[in-house]
N, C-alpha and C positions, 0 to 999 in steps of 0.2 A: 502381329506381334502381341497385340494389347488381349485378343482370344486368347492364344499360350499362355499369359502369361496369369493370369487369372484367376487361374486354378493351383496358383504356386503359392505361398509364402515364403515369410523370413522365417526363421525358428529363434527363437529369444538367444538361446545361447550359440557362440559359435557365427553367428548370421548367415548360413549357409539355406539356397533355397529349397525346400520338400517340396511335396504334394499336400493339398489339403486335406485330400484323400484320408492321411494318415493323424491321430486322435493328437491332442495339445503333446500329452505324452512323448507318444510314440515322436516328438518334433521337437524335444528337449521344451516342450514350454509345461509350465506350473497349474495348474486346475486350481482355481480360489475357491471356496465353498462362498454362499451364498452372507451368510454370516461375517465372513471376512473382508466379502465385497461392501458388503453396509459398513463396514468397521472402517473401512478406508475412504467411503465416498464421505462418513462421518468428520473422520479426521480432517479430510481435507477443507472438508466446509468449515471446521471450527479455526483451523490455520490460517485460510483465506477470510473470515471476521475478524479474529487477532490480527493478522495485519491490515485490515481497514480502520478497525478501532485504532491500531497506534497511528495509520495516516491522518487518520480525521482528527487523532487527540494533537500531533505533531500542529495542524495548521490551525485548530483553533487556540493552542498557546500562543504561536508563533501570529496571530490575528489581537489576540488580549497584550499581548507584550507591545505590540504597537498603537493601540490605542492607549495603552497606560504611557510609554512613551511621549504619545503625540499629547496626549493631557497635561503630562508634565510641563513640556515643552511652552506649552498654551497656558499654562501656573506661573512659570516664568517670565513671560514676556509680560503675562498680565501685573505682575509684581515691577518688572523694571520700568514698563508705562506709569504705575500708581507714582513710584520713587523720581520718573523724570516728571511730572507733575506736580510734585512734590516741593523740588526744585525751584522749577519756574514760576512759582507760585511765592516762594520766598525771595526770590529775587525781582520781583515783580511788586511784592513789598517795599524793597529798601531803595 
C-alpha cells in the first residue's frame, strides 16, 4: 500500500488525490517564484521575533512588577518595625 501510494499526492485545492507525475499546475497547486519564497520565509521569521520579543517583554515586566512589589512590601514592614520600636521604647520610658 505505502509503494502505491507514493507516487500520489493531495492537490492543494479540492484534496482530491493525482499523480506526481502531473506539474503543481497541472494538480491545482500554485508555483511561488523564488523571490516570494524569501518574502515569506522572511515574514515568518520577523512574526515569530515579534512574538518572542512581546513574550520576553510580557515576563520581564511581569518579573520587575514583582520585585517592585516585593520591595515595597519589605519598605513596609521595615517602616511598621521602626514605629513598633518606637513604641516600646516610650513605653519603656515612662
Amino acid at each position: 500500500m505505502r509503494r502505491e501510494a507514493a507516487h500520489l499526492v493531495k492537490a492543494a485545492a479540492g484534496g482530491e488525490t493525482v499523480p506526481m507525475s502531473q506539474t503543481p499546475e497541472q494538480r491545482g497547486e500554485e508555483r511561488l517564484s523564488r523571490a516570494e519564497i524569501g518574502k515569506d520565509a522572511a515574514q515568518s521569521a520577523i512574526e515569530a521575533t515579534a512574538g518572542t520579543v512581546a513574550e520576553v517583554t510580557t515576563i520581564v515586566t511581569t518579573a520587575v512588577r514583582g520585585v517592585a512589589s516585593a520591595l515595597g512590601g519589605l519598605a513596609t514592614e521595615v517602616f511598621e518595625i521602626r514605629e513598633a520600636a518606637r513604641r516600646a521604647a516610650r513605653r519603656a520610658e515612662d
